[in-house]
N, CA and C atoms of all chains as a GROMACS GRO file, in nm:
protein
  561
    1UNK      N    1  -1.343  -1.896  -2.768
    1UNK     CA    2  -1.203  -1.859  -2.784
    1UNK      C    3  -1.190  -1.714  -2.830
    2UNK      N    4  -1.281  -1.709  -2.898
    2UNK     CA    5  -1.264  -1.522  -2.974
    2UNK      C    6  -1.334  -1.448  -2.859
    3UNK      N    7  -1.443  -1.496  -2.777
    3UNK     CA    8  -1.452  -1.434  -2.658
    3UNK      C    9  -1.388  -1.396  -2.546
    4UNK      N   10  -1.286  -1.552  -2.497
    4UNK     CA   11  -1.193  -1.496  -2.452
    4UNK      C   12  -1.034  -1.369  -2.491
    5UNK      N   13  -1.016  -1.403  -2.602
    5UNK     CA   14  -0.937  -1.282  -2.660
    5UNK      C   15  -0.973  -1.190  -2.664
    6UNK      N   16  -1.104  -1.169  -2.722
    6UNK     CA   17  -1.184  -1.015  -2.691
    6UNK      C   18  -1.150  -0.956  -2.510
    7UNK      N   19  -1.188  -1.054  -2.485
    7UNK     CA   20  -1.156  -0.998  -2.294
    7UNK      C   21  -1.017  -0.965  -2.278
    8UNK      N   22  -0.918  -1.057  -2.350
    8UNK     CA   23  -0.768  -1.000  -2.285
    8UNK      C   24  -0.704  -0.921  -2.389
    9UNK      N   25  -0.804  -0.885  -2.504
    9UNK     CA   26  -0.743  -0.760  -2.584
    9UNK      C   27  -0.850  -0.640  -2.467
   10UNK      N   28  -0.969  -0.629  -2.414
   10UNK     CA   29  -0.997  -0.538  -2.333
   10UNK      C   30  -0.959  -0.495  -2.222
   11UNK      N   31  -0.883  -0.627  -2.124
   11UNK     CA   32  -0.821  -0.605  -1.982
   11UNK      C   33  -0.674  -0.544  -1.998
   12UNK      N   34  -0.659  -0.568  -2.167
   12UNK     CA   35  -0.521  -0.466  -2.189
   12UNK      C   36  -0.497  -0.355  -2.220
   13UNK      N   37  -0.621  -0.308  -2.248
   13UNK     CA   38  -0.650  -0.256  -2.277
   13UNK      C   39  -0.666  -0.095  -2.221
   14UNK      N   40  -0.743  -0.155  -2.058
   14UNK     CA   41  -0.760  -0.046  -1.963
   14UNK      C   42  -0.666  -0.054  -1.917
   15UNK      N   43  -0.596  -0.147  -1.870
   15UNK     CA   44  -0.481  -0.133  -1.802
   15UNK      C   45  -0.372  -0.042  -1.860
   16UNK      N   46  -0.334  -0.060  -1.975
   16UNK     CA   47  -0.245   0.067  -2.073
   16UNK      C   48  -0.287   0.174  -2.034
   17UNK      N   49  -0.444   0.202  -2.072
   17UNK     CA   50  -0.462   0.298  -2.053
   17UNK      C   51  -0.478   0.358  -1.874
   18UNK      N   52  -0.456   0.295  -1.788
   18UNK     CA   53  -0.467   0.344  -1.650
   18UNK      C   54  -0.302   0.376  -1.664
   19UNK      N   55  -0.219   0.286  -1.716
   19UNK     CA   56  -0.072   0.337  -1.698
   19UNK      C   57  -0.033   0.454  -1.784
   20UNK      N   58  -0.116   0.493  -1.834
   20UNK     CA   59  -0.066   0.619  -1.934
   20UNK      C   60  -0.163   0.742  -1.862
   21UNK      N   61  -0.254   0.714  -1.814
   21UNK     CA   62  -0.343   0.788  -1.748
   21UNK      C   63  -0.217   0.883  -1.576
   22UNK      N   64  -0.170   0.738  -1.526
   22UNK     CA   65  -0.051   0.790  -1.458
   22UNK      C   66   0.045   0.837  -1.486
   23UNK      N   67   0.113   0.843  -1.544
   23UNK     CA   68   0.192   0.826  -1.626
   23UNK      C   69   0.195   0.975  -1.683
   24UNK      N   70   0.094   1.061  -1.741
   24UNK     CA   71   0.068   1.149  -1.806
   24UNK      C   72  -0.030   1.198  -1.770
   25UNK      N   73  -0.050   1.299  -1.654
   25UNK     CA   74  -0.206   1.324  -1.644
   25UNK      C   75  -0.278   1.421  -1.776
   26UNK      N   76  -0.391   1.320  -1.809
   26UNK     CA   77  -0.467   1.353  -1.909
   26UNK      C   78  -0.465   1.199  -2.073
   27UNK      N   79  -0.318   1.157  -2.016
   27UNK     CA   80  -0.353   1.095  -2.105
   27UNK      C   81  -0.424   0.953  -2.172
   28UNK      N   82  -0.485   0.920  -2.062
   28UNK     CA   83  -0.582   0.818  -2.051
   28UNK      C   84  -0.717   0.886  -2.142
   29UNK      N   85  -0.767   0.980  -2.094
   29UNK     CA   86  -0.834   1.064  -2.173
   29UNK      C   87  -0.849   1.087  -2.334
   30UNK      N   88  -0.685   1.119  -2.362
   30UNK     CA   89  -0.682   1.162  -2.461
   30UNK      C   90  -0.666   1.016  -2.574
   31UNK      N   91  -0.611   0.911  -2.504
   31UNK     CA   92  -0.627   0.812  -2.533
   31UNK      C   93  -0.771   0.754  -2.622
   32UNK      N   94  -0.856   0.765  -2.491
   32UNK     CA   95  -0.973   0.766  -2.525
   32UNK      C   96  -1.075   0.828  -2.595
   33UNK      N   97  -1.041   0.962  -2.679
   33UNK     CA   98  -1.064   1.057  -2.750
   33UNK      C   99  -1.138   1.120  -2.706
   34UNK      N  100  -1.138   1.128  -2.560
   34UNK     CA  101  -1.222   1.287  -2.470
   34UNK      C  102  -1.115   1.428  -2.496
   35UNK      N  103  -1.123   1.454  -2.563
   35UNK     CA  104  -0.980   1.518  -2.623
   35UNK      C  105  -0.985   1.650  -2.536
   36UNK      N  106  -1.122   1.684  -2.449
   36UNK     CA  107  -1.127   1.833  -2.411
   36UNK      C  108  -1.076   1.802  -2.279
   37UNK      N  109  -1.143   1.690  -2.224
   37UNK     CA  110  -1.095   1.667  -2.104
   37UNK      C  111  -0.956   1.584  -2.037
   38UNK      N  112  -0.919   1.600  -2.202
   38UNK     CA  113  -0.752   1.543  -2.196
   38UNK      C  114  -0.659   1.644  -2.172
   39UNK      N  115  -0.729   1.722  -2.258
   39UNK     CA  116  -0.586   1.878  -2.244
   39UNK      C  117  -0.650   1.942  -2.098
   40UNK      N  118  -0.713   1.905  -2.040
   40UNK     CA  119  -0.749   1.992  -1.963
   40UNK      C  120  -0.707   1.966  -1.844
   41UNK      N  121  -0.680   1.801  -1.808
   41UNK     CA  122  -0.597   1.684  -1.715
   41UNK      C  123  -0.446   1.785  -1.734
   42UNK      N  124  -0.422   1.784  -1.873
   42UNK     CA  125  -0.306   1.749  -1.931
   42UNK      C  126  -0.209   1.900  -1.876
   43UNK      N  127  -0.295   2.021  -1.868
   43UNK     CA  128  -0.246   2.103  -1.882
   43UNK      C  129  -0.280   2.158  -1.714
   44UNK      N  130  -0.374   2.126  -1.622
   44UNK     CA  131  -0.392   2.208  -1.527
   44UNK      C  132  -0.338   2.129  -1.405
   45UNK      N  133  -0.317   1.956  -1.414
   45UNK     CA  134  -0.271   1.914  -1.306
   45UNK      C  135  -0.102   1.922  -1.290
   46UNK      N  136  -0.069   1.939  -1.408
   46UNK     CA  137   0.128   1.966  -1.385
   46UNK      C  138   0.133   2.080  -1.366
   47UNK      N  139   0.032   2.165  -1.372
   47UNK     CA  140   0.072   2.336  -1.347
   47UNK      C  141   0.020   2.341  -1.205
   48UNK      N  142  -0.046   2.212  -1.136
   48UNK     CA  143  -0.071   2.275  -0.968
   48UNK      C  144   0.046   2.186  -0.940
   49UNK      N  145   0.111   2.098  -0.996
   49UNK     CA  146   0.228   2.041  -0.896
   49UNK      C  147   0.351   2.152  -0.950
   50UNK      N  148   0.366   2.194  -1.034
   50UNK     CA  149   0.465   2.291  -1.066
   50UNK      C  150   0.399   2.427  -0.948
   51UNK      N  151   0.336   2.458  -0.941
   51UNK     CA  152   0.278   2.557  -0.810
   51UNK      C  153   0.324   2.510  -0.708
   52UNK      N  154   0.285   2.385  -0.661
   52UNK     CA  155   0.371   2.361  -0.566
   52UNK      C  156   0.497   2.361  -0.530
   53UNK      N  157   0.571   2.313  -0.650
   53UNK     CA  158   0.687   2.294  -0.606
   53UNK      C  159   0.797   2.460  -0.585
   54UNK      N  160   0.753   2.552  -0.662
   54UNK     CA  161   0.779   2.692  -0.682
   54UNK      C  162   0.732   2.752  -0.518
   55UNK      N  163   0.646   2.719  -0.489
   55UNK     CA  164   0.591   2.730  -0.324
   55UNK      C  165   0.676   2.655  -0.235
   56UNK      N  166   0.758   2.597  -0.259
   56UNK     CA  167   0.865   2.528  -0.179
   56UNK      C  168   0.819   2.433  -0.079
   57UNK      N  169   0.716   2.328  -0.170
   57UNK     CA  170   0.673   2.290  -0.082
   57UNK      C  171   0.754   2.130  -0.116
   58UNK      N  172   0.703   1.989  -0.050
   58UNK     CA  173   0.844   1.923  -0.045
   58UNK      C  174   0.788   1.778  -0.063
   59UNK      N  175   0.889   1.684  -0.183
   59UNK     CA  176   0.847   1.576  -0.195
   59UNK      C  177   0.896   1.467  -0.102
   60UNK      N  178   0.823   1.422  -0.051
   60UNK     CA  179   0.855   1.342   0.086
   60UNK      C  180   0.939   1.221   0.074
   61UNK      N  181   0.940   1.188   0.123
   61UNK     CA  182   1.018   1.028   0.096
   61UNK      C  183   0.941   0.921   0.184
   62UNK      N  184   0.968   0.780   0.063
   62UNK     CA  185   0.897   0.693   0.101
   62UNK      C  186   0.946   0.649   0.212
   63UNK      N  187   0.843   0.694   0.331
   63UNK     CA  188   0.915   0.590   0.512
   63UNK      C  189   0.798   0.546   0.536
   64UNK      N  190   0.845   0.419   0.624
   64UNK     CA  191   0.728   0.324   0.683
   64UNK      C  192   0.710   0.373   0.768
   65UNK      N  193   0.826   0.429   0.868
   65UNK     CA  194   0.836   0.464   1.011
   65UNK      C  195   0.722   0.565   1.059
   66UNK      N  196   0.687   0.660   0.983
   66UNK     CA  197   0.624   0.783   0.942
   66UNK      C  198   0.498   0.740   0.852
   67UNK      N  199   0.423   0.714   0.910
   67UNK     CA  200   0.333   0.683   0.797
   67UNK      C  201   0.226   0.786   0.735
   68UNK      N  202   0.178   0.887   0.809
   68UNK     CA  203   0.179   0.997   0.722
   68UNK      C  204   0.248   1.063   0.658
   69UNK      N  205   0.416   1.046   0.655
   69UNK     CA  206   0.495   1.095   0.571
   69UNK      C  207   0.472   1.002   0.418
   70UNK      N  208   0.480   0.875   0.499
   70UNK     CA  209   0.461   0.797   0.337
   70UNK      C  210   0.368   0.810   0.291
   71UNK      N  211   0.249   0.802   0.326
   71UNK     CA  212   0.115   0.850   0.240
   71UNK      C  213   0.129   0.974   0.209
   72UNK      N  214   0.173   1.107   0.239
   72UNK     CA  215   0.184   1.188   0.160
   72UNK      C  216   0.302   1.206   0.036
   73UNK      N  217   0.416   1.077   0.038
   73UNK     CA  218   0.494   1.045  -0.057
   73UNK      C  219   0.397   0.934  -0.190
   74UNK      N  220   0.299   0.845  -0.125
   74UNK     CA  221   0.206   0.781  -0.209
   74UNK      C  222   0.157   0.883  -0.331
   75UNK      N  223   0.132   1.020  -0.210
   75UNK     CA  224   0.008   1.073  -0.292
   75UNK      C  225   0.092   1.168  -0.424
   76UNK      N  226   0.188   1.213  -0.372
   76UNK     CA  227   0.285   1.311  -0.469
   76UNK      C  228   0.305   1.214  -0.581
   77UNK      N  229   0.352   1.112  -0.578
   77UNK     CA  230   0.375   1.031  -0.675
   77UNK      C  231   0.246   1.012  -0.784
   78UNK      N  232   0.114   1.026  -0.740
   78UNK     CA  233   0.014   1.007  -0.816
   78UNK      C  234   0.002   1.112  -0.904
   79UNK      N  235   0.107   1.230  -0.904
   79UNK     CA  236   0.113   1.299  -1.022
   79UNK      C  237   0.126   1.234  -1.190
   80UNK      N  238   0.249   1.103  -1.144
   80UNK     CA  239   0.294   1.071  -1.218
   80UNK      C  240   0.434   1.077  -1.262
   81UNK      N  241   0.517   1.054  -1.371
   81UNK     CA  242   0.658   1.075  -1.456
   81UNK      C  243   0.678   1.199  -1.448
   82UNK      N  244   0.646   1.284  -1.374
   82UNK     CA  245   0.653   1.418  -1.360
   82UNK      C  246   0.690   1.460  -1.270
   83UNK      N  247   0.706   1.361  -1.148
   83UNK     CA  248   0.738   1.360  -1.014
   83UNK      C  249   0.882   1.360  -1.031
   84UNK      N  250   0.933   1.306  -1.136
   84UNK     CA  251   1.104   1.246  -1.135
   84UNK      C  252   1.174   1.346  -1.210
   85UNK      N  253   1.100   1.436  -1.255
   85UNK     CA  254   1.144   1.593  -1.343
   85UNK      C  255   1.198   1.652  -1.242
   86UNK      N  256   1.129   1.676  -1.100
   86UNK     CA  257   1.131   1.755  -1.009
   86UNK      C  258   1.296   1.746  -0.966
   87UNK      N  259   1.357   1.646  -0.918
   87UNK     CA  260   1.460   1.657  -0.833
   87UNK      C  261   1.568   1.702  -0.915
   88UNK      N  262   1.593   1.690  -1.058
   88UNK     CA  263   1.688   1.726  -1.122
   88UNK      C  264   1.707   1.918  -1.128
   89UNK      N  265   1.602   1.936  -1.156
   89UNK     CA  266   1.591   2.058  -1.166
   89UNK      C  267   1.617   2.158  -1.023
   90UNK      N  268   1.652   2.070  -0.949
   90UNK     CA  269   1.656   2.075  -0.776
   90UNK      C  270   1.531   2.153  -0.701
   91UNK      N  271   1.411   2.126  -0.720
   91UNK     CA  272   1.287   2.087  -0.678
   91UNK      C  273   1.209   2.016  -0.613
   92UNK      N  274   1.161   2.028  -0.515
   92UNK     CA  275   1.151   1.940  -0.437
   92UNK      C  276   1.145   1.873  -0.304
   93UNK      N  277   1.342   1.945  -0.244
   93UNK     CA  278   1.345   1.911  -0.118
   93UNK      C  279   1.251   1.976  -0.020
   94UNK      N  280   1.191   2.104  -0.032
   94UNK     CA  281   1.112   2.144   0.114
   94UNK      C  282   1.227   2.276   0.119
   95UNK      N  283   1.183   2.384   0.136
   95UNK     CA  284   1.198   2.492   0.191
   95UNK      C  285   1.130   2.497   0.330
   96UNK      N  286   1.156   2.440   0.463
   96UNK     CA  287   1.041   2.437   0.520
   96UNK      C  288   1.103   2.613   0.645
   97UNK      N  289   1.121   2.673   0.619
   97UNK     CA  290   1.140   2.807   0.668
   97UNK      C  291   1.039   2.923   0.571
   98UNK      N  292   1.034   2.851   0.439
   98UNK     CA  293   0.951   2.952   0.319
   98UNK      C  294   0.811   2.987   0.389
   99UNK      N  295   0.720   3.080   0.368
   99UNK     CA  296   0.609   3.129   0.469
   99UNK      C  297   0.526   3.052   0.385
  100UNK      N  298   0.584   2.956   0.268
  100UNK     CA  299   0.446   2.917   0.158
  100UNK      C  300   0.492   2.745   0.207
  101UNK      N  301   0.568   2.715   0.265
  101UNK     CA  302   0.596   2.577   0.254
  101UNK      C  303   0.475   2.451   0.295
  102UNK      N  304   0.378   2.470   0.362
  102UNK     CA  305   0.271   2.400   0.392
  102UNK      C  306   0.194   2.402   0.292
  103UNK      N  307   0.138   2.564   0.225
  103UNK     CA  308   0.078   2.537   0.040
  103UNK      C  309   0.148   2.463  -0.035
  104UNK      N  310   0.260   2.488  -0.049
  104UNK     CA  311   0.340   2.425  -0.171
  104UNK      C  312   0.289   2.299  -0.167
  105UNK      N  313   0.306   2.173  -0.007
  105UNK     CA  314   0.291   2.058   0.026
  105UNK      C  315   0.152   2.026  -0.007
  106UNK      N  316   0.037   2.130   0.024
  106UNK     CA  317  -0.087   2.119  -0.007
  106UNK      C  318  -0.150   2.087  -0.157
  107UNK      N  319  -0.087   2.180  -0.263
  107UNK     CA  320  -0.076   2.146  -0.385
  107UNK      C  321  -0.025   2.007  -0.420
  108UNK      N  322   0.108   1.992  -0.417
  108UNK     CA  323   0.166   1.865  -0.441
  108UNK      C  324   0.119   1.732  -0.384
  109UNK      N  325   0.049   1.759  -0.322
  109UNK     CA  326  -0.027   1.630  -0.217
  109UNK      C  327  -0.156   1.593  -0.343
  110UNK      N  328  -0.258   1.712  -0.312
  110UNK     CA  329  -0.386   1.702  -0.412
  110UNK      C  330  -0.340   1.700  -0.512
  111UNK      N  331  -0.266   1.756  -0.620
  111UNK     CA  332  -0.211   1.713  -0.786
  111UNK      C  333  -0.208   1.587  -0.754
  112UNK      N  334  -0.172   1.508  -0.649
  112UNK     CA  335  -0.118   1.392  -0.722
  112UNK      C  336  -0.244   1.272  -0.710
  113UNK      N  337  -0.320   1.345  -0.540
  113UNK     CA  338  -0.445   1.281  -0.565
  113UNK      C  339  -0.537   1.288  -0.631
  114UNK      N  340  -0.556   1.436  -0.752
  114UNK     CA  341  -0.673   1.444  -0.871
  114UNK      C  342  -0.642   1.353  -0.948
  115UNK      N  343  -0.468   1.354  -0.984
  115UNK     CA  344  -0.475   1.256  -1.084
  115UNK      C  345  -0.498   1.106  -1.064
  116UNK      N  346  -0.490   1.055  -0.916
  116UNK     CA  347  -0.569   0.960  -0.926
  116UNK      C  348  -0.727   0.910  -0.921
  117UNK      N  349  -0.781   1.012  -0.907
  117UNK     CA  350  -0.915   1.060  -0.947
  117UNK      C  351  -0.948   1.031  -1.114
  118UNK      N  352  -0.825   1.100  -1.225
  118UNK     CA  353  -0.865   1.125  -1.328
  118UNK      C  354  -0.840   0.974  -1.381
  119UNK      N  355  -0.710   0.906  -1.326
  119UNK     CA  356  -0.706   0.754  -1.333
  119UNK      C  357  -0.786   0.674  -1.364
  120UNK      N  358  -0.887   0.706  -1.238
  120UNK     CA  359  -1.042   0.619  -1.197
  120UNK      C  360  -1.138   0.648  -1.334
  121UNK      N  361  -1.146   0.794  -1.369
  121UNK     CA  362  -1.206   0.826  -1.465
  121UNK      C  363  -1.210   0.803  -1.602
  122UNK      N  364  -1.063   0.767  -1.604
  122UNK     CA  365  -0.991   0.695  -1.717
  122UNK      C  366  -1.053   0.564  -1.807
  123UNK      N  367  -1.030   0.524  -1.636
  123UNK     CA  368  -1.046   0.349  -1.607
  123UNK      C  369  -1.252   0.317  -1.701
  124UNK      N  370  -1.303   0.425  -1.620
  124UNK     CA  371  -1.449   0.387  -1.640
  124UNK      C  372  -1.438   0.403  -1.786
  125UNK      N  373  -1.389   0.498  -1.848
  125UNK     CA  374  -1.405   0.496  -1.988
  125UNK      C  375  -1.333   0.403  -2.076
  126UNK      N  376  -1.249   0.373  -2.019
  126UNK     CA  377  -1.219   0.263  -2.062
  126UNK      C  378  -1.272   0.121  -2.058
  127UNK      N  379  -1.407   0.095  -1.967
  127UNK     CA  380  -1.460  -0.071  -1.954
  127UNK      C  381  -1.588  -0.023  -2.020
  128UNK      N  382  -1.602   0.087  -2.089
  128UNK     CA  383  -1.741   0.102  -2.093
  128UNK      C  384  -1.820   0.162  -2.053
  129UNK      N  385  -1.816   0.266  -1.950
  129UNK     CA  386  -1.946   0.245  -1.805
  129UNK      C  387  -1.961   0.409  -1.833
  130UNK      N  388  -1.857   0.538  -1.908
  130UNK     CA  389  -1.892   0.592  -1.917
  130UNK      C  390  -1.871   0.674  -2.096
  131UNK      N  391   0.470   3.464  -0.431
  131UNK     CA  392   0.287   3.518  -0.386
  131UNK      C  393   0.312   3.486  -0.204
  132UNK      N  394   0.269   3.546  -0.101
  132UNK     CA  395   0.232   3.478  -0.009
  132UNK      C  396   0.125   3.589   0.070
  133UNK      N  397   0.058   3.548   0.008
  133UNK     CA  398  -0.050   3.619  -0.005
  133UNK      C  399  -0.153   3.511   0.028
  134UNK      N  400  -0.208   3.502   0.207
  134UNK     CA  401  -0.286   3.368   0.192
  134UNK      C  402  -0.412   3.317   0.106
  135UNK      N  403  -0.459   3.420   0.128
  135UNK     CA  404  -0.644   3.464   0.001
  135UNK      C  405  -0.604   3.396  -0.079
  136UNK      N  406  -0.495   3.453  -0.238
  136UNK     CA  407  -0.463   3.444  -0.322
  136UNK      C  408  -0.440   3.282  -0.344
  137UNK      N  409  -0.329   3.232  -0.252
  137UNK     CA  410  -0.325   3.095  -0.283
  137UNK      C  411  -0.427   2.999  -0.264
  138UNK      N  412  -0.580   3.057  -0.134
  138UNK     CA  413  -0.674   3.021  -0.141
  138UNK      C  414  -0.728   3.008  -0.269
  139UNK      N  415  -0.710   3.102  -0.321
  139UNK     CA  416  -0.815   3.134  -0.475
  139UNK      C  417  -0.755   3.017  -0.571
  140UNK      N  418  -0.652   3.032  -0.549
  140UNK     CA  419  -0.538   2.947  -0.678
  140UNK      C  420  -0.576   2.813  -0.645
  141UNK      N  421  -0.567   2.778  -0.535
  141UNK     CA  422  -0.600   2.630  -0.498
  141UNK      C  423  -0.760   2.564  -0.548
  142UNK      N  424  -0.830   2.691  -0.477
  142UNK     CA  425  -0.965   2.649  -0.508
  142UNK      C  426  -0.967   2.676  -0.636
  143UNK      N  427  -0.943   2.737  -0.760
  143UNK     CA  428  -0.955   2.760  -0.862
  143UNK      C  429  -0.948   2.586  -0.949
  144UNK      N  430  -0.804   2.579  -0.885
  144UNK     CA  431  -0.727   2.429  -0.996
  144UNK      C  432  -0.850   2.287  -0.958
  145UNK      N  433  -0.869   2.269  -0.790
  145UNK     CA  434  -0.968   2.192  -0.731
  145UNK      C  435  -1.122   2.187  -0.801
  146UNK      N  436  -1.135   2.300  -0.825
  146UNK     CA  437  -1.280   2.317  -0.879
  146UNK      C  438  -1.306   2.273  -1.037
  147UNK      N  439  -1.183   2.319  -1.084
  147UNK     CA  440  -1.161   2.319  -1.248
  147UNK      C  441  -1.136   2.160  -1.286
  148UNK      N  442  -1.095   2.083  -1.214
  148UNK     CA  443  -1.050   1.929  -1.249
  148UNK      C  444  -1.138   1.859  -1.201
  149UNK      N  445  -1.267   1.921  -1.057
  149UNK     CA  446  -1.345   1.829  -1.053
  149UNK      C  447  -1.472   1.836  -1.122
  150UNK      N  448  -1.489   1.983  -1.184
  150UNK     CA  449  -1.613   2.021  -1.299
  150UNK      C  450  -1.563   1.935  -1.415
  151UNK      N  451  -1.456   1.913  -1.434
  151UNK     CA  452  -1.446   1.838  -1.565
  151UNK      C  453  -1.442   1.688  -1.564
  152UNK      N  454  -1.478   1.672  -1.434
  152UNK     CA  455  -1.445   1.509  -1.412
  152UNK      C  456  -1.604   1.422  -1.399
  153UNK      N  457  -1.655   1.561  -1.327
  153UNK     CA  458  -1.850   1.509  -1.308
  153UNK      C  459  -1.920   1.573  -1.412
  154UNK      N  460  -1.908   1.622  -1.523
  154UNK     CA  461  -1.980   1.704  -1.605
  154UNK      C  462  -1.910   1.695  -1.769
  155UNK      N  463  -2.005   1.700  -1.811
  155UNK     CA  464  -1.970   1.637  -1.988
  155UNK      C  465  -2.007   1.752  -2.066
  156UNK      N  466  -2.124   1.813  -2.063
  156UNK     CA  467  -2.103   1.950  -2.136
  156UNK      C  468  -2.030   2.100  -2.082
  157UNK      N  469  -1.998   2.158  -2.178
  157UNK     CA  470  -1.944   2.313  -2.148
  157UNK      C  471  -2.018   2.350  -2.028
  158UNK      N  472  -2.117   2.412  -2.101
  158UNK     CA  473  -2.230   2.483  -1.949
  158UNK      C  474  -2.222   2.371  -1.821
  159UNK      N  475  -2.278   2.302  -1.841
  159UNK     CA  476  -2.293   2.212  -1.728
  159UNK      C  477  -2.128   2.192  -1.638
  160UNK      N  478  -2.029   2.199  -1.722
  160UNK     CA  479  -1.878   2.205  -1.644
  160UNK      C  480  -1.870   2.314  -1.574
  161UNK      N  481  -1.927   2.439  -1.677
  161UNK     CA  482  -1.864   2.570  -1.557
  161UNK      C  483  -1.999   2.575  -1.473
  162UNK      N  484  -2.125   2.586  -1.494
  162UNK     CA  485  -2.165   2.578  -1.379
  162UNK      C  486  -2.124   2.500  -1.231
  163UNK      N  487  -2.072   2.370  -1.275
  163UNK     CA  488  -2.068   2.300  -1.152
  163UNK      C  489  -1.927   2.379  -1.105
  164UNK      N  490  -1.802   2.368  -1.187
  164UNK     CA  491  -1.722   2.450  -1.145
  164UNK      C  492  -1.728   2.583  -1.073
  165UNK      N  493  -1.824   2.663  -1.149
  165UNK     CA  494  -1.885   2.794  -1.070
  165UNK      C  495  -1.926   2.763  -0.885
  166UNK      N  496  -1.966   2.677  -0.862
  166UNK     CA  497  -2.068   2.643  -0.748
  166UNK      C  498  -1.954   2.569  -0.646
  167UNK      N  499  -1.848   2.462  -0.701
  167UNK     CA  500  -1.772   2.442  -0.611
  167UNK      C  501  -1.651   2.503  -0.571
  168UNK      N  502  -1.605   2.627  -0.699
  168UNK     CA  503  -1.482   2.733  -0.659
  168UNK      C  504  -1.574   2.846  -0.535
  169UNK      N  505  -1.655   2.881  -0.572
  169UNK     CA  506  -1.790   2.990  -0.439
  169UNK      C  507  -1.796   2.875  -0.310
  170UNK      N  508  -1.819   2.772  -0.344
  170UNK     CA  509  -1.823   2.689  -0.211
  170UNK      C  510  -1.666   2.717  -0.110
  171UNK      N  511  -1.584   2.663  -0.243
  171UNK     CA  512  -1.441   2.639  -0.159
  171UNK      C  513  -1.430   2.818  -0.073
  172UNK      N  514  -1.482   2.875  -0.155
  172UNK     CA  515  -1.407   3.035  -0.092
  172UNK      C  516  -1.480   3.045  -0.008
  173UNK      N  517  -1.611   3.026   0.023
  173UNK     CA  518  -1.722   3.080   0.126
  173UNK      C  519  -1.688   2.992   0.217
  174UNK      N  520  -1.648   2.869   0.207
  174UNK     CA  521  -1.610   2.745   0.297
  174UNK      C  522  -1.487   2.799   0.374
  175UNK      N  523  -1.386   2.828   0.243
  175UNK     CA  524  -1.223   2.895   0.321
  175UNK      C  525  -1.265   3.025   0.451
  176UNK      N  526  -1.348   3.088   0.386
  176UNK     CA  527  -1.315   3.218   0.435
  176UNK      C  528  -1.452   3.163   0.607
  177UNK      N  529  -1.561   3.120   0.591
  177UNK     CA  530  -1.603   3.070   0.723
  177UNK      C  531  -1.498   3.036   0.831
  178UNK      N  532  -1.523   2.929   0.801
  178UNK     CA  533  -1.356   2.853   0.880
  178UNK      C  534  -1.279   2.933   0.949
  179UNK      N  535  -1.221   3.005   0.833
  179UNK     CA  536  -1.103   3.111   0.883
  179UNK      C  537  -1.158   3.221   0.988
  180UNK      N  538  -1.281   3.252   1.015
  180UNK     CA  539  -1.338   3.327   1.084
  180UNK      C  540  -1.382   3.256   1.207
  181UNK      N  541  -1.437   3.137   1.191
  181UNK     CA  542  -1.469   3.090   1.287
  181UNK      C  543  -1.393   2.979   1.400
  182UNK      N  544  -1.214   3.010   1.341
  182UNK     CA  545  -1.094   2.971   1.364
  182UNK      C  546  -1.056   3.107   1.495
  183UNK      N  547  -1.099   3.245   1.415
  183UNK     CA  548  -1.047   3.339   1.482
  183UNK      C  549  -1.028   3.382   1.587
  184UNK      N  550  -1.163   3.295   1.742
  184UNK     CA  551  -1.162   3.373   1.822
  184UNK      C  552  -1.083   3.276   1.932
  185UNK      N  553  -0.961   3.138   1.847
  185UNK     CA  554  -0.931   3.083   1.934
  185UNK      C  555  -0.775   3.092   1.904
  186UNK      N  556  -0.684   3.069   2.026
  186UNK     CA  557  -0.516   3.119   2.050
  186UNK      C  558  -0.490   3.018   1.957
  187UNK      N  559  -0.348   3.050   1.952
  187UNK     CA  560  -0.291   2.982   1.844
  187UNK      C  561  -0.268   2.851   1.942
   0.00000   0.00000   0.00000
């Protein structure tokens, strides 16, 4: 019985921490007290989706129809709560006349796939494994 | 900026910097690997781009 609780205080463990890991890139990390490689999530992956978005490059919208449109809406989103900053500030839609608009998209695509990279990385430190 | 190099550099810079810190646990050992895959990305960019060149758009 204390074994099993041990397991579902641990499976709650990572899981928090994978949702805060999204959620905040870096903070799965910092969670975990990799503290260098928290600020370092923390501070360089919102400054390439903020590059992007200053590059006018454009957050897609989720379509089925388009399915490389939606996977590149999957991937923007893997920035994280940071994604939903963007539209207020009116950020976002696509400049697609700007001579940078394909970088901008390039950035905002990969930010959102490192951070699910850093997710994964999260995750391992979190079961143990690293 | 539209300056293509430049955003090359910028890109490969951020790419290199998040994946040295993701495979590598000490200082040295981060920027070296970082060192080796920002020179890759540029020597990689700038090939390409040359060997892109001698065909129409």
């Amino acid at each position: 019985m204390r074994e099993a609780a041990a397991a579902g205080d641990r499976s709650a463990s990572w899981l928090l921490t994978c949702l805060a890991a999204w959620a905040l890139p870096g903070a799965g990390h910092l969670m975990a007290r990799r503290w260098a490689k928290g600020v370092v999530f923390l501070v360089v992956l919102p400054a390439m989706f903020l590059t992007g978005l200053l590059l006018g490059g454009r957050l897609f919208p989720f379509t089925v129809a388009e399915p490389l449109v939606g996977l590149a809406a999957v991937a923007d989103l893997g920035i994280g709560l940071i994604y939903f900053l963007a539209g207020p500030f009116g950020l976002g839609s696509g400049r697609v006349v700007a001579v940078t608009y394909e970088y901008g998209n390039a950035f905002l695509i990969v930010a959102g796939l490192l951070n699910a990279l850093v997710v994964l990385d999260a995750y391992d430190i979190a079961v143990g494994r690293k | 900026m539209t300056s293509h190099l430049l955003l090359m550099v910028l890109f490969a810079f951020f790419v290199s910097l998040v994946f040295a810190v993701l495979l590598a646990d000490e200082p040295a050992a981060q920027a070296r690997l970082g060192a080796k895959l920002f020179g890759g990305f540029l020597l990689g960019g700038l090939l390409l781009g040359w060997l892109m060149y001698p065909f129409p758009l």
